[in-house]
N, C-alpha and C positions, 0 to 999 in steps of 0.2 A: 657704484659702491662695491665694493670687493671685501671678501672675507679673509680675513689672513689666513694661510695654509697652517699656522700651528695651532689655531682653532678646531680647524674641521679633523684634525689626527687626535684631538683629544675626545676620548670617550669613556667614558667611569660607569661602569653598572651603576654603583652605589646612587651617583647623581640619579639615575636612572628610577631606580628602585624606592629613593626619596621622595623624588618627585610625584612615583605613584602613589606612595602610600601619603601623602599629602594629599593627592587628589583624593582617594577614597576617604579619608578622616573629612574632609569637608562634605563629602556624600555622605557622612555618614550623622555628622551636625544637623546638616539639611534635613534628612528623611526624621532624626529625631524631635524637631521642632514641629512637623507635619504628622509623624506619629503623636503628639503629645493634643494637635488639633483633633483627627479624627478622633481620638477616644472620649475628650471633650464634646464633641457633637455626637457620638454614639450614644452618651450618658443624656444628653438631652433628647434623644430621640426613643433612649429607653424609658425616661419618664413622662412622654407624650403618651408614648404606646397604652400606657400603663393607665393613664387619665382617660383615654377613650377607649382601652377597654372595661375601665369603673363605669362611665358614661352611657355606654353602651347595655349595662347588665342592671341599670340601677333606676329604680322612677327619679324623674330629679324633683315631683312632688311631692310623694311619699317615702321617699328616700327607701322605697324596698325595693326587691329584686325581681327585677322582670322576667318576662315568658323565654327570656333568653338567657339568662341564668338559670333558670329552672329546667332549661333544655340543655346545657352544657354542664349542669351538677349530676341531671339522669344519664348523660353518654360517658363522664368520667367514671360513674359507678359500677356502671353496663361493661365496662370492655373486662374481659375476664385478665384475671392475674395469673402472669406464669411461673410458677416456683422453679 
């Protein structure tokens, strides 16, 4: 198979410069679809966090606050404020 020589003499930036920005406008689709997943599962992973940290601070018989919320209410209180 042989290329005809008046192919290979043509050379256009523009083609060139097309063809790149083609290629990055589809990287750029791509990363948007995959960014729009991560913040989708960040958002779930903020309201997990959020359920086991209730979980975590709450009787789940008594529905009141445990020794570790009363120990993270005393060290929020405790740290001095810097004006």
């Amino acid at each position: 198979m042989t290329i005809p020589a008046t192919y290979l003499q043509y050379t256009s930036i523009f083609d060139l410069l097309l063809e790149i920005m083609l290629g990055f406008g589809t990287i750029m689709v791509l990363l948007e679809g995959v960014h729009s997943e991560v913040e989708a599962t960040n958002r779930e992973l903020t309201i997990a966090r959020d359920k086991l940290e209730l979980m975590a601070r709450m009787d789940p018989l008594t529905q009141a606050l445990n020794r570790h919320a009363f120990h993270s209410l005393l060290s929020c209180d405790a740290t001095p404020k810097v004006s």
